[in-house]
VOGU-3710 file (C-alpha; in Angstrom, 3 decimals, decimal comma):
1> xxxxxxxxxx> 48,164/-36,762/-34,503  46,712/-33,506/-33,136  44,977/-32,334/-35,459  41,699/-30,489/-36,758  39,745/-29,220/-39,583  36,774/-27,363/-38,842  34,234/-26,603/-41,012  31,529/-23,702/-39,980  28,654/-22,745/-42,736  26,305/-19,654/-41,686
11> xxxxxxxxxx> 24,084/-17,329/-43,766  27,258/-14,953/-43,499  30,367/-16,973/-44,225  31,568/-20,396/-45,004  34,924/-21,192/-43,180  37,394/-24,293/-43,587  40,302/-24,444/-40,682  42,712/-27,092/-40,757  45,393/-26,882/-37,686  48,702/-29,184/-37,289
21> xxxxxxxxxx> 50,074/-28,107/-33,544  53,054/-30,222/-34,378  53,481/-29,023/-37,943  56,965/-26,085/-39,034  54,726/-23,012/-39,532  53,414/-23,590/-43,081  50,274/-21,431/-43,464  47,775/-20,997/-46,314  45,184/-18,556/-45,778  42,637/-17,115/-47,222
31> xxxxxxxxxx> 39,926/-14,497/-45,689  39,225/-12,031/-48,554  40,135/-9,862/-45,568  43,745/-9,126/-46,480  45,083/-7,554/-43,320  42,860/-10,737/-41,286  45,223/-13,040/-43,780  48,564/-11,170/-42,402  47,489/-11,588/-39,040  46,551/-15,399/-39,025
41> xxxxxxxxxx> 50,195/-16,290/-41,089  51,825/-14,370/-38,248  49,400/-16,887/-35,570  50,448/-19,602/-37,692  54,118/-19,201/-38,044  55,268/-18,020/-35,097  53,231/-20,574/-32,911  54,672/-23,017/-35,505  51,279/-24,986/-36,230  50,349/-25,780/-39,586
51> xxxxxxxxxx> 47,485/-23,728/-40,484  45,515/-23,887/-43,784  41,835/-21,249/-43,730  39,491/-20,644/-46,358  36,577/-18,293/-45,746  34,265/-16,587/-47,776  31,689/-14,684/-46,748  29,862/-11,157/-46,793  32,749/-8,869/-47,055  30,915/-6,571/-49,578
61> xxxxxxxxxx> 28,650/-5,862/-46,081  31,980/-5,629/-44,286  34,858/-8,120/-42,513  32,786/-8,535/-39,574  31,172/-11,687/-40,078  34,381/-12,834/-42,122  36,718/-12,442/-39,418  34,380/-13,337/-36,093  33,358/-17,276/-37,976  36,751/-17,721/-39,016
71> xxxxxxxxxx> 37,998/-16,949/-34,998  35,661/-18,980/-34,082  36,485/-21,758/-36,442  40,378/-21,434/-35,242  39,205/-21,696/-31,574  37,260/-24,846/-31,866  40,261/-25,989/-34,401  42,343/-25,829/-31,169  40,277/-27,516/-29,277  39,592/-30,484/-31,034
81> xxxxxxxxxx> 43,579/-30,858/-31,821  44,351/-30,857/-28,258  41,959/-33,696/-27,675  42,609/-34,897/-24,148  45,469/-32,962/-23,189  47,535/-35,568/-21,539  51,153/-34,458/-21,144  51,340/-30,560/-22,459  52,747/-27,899/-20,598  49,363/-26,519/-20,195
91> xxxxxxxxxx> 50,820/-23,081/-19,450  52,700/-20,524/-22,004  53,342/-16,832/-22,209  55,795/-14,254/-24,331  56,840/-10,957/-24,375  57,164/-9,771/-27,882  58,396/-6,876/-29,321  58,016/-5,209/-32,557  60,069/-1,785/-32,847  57,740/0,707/-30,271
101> xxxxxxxxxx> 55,166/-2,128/-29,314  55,791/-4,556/-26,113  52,646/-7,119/-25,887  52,683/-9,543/-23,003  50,747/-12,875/-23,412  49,643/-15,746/-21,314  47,672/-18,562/-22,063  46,138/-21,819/-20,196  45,038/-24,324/-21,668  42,405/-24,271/-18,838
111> xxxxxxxxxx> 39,086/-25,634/-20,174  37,529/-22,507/-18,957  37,145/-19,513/-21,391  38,181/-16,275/-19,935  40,171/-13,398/-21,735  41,854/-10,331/-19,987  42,333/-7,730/-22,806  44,556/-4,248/-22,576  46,264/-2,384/-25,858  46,083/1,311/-26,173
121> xxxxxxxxxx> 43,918/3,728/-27,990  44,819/2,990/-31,793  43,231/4,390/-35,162  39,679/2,976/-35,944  41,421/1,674/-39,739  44,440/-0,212/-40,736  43,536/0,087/-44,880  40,042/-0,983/-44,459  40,682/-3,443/-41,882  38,301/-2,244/-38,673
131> xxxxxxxxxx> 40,578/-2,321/-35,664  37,933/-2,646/-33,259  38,067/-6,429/-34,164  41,347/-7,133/-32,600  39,770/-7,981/-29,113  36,474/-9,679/-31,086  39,075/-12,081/-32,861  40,757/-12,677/-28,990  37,015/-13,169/-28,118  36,113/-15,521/-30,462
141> xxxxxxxxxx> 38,988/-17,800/-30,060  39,109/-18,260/-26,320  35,031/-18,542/-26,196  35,179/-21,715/-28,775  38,991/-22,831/-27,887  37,951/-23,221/-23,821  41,418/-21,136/-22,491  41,774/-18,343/-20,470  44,255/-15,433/-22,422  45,853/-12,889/-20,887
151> xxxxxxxxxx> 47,125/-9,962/-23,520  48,897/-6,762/-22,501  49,536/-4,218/-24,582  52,281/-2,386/-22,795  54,355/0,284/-24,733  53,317/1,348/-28,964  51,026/3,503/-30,598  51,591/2,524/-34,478  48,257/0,246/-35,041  49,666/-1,931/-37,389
161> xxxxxxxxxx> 52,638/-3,240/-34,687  50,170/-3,258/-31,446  47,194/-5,704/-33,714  50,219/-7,700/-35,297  52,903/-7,988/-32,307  49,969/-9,394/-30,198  49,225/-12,327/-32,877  52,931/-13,148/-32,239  52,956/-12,670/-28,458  49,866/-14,927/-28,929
171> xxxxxxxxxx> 51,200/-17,463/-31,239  54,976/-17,892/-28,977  52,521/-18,566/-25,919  50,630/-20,961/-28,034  53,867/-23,099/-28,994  54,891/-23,072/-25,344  51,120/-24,204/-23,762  50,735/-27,263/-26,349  53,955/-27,824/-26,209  54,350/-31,888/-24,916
181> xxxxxxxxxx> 56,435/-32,241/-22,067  57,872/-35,478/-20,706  57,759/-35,349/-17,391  53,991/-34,757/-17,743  51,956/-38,741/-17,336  48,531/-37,421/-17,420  46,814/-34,245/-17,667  47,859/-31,441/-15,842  45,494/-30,583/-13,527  44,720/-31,837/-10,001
191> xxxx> 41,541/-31,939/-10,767  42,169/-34,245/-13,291  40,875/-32,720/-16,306  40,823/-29,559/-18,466
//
């Protein structure tokens, strides 16, 4: 079974992540951050992973805290529910549209955090969401997940479609890297680990 749950307690937050990479896309999530939550279902679904959060924390201070554990949380939730990577593609990317946007993503499952970042300048607030997190989430993930993530922002200006088309260009890479394949016998690497 590759599986995970993750549970990460700070002065700040308290986050529960439980993550099914061979699950149909069922998510349950909770943030208290609302436009966070729409993000994560769209991670969830379109990679097809089951994906169940629960966070509370200081959003009265703002979604900072909220949204960085909870990334963090998701990362090492990947992680762990790769275990020892024998037989996945190791590799995925996607080009996704939504109406003006175009994102380009690549993943590897490497073993080696590392994230390449580009998207346009976009409006400081979606609702109260703070769109500077969109890279911090990206951050977060690869720093605790151990992958090197490639996301390219290459046509939109409409905030809401460049922050949510690259949690799908994200996710479709996602399904493609972890995917199993069976011509694969070991881990793929010539170095012989990731």
């Amino acid at each position: 079974m590759r599986t995970a749950r993750v549970e990460r307690k700070t002065k700040e937050s308290q986050v529960m992540v439980e993550l099914d990479l061979d699950g149909n896309g069922t998510i349950d999530v909770s943030t208290g951050v609302p436009f966070f939550d729409h993000m994560l279902g769209q991670l969830g679904k379109h990679s097809g992973f089951n994906l169940t959060v629960r966070t509370s924390g200081d959003v009265d201070v703002d979604s900072h805290h909220t949204v960085e554990d909870t990334s963090l949380a998701f990362g090492q939730a990947l992680r762990e529910a790769l275990g020892d990577k024998v037989g996945i593609r190791r590799f995925g990317d996607a080009m996704v549209p939504l109406d003006e946007v175009l994102v380009q993503a690549a993943v590897d499952l490497s073993g080696r955090p590392y994230l390449v970042h580009r998207q346009p300048e976009i409006v400081e607030l979606i609702g109260t969401f703070d769109t500077t997190l969109g890279k911090h989430i990206w951050e977060s993930i690869v720093a605790e997940a151990h992958i090197a993530l490639h996301v390219r922002v290459l046509e939109g200006r409409n905030a809401h479609h460049v922050l949510e088309a690259q949690f799908k260009a994200v996710a479709r890479a996602l399904h493609d890297a972890v995917s199993l394949d069976g011509r694969v016998t070991g881990i793929p690497s010539t170095k012989g680990t990731l």
